[in-house]
C-alpha positions as CSV (number, residue, x, y, z in Angstrom):
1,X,-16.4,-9.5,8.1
2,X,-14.8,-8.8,4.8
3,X,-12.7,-10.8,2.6
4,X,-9.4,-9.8,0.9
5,X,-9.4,-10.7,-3.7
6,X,-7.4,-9.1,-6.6
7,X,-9.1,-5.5,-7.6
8,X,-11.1,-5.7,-10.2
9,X,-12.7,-3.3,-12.8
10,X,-15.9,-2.4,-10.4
11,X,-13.7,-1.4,-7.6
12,X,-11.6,1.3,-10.0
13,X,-14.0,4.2,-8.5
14,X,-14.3,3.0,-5.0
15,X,-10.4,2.6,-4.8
16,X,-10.2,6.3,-6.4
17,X,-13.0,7.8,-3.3
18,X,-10.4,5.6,-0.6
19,X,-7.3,8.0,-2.0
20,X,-9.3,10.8,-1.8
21,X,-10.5,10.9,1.8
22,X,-7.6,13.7,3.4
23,X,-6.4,10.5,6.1
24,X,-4.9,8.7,2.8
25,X,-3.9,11.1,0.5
26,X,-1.9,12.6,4.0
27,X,-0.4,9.5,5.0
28,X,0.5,8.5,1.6
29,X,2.2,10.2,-1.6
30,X,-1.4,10.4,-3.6
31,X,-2.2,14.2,-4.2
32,X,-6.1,15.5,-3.1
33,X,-8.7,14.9,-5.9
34,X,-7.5,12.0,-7.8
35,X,-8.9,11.4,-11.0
36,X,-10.8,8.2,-12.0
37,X,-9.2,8.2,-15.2
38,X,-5.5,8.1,-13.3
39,X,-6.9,5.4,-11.2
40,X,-8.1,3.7,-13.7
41,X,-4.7,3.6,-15.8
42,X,-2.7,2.8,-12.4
43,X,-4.9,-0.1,-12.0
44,X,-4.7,-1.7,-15.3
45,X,-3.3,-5.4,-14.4
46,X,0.4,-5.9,-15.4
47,X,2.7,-8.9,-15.1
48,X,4.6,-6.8,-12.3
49,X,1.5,-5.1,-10.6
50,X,-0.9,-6.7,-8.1
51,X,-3.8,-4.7,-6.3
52,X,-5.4,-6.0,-3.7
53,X,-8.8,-4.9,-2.0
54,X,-10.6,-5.8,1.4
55,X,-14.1,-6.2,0.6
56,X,-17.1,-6.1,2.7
57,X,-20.5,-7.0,0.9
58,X,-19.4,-4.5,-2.3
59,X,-18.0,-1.9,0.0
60,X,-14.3,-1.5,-0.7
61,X,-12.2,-1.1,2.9
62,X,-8.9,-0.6,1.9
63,X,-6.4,-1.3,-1.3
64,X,-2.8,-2.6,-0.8
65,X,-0.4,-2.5,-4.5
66,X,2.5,-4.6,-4.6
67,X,4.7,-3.6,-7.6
68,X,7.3,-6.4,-8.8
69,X,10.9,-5.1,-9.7
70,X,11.7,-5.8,-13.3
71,X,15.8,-5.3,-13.3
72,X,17.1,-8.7,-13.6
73,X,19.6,-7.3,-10.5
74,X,16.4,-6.7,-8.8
75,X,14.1,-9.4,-9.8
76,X,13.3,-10.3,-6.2
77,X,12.6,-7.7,-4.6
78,X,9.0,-5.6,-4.6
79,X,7.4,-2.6,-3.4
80,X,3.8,-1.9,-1.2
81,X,2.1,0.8,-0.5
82,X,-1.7,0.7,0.8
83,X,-4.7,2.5,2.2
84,X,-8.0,1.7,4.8
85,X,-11.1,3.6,4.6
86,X,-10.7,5.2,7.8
87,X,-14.0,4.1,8.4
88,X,-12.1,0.9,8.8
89,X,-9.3,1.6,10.5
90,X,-8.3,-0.1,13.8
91,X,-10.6,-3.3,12.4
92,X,-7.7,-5.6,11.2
93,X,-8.3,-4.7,7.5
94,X,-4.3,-3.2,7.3
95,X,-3.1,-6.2,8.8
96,X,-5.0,-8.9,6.5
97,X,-4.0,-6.7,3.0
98,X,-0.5,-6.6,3.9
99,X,-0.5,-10.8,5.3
100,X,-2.1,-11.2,1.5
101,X,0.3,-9.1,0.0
102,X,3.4,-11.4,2.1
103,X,2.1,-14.5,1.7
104,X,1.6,-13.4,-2.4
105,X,5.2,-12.2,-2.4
106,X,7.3,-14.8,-0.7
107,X,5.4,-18.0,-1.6
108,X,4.1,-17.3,-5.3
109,X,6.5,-14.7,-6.6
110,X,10.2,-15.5,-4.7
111,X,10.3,-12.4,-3.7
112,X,13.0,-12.2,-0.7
113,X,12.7,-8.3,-0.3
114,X,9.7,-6.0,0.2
115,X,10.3,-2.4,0.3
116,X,8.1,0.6,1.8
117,X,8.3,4.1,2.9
118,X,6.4,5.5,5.6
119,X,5.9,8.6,7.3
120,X,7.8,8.7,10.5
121,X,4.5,10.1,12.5
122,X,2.2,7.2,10.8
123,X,2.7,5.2,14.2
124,X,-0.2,3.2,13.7
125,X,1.5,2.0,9.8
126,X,4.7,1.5,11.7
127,X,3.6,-0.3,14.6
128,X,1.9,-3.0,12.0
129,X,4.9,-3.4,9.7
130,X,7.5,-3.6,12.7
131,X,4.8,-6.6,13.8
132,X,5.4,-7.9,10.1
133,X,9.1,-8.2,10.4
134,X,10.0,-5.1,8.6
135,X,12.7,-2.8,9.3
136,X,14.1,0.3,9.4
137,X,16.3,0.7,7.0
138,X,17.1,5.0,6.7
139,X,15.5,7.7,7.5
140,X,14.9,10.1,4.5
141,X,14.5,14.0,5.5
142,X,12.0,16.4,3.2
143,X,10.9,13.3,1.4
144,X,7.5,14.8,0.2
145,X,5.6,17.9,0.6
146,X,2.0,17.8,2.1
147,X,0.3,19.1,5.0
148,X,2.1,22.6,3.9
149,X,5.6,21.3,4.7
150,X,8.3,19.0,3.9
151,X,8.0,15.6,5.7
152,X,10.2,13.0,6.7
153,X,9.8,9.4,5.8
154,X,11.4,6.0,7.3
155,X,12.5,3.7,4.4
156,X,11.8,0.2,5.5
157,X,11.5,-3.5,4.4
158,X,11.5,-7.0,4.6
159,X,14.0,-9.7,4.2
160,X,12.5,-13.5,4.1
């Protein structure tokens, strides 16, 4: 079983292999062959910025970041994005980052509003945040380039 913490400095390079596997870096905006020196920079802890891991023994599973707005007009709303080894996928670890991530949101941090994007043909990442109340909210076309074309993404979110 694995357990879900806050990432910490050991976890920096493991966090940086997870991005690179092609499943993540596809389904997500990371570019191919991240840099441990960027990951370690993104992961320096802020008063807006929590990361997340599932952990099993030492082995890291998946990372979920949930970034805090800092505009007074915004102040309750935040942003996720996440990845699972795909080692690990289909084993609940998704589900249990982003109930953490919630639960560290709405009842420790008044946040009222969490906002994602998605890939529209990420089913599996849309199935699990439809189950999680989110919705969506727009549909941007050309959003990001990968794969060798333009893709579209869903803009979705979360009102407690």
């Amino acid at each position: 079983m694995y357990s879900i913490r806050h990432s910490e400095k050991q976890d920096i390079e493991q966090i940086c292999q997870l991005y690179a596997e092609p499943s993540n870096y596809s389904a997500t905006l990371q570019a191919p062959f991240p840099s441990l020196e960027k990951w370690e920079a993104r992961l320096t802890p802020t008063s807006n910025a929590y990361s997340l891991v599932a952990i099993q023994g030492n082995e890291v599973l998946g990372q979920l970041g949930l970034h805090l707005e800092t505009n007074p007009r915004r102040k309750h709303v935040a942003g996720i994005g996440m990845a699972v080894k795909s080692s690990a996928h289909r084993q609940g670890v998704g589900n249990a980052l982003l109930l953490a991530a919630i639960d560290l949101a709405e009842q420790c941090q008044a946040i009222s509003r969490i906002e994602l994007s998605v890939y529209t043909d990420n089913l599996a990442a849309l199935a699990l945040y439809e189950k999680h109340g989110f919705i969506k909210e727009g549909l941007c076309k050309n959003y990001a380039f990968r794969n060798g074309q333009f893709s579209d993404v869903y803009m979705m979110a979360r009102c407690k």
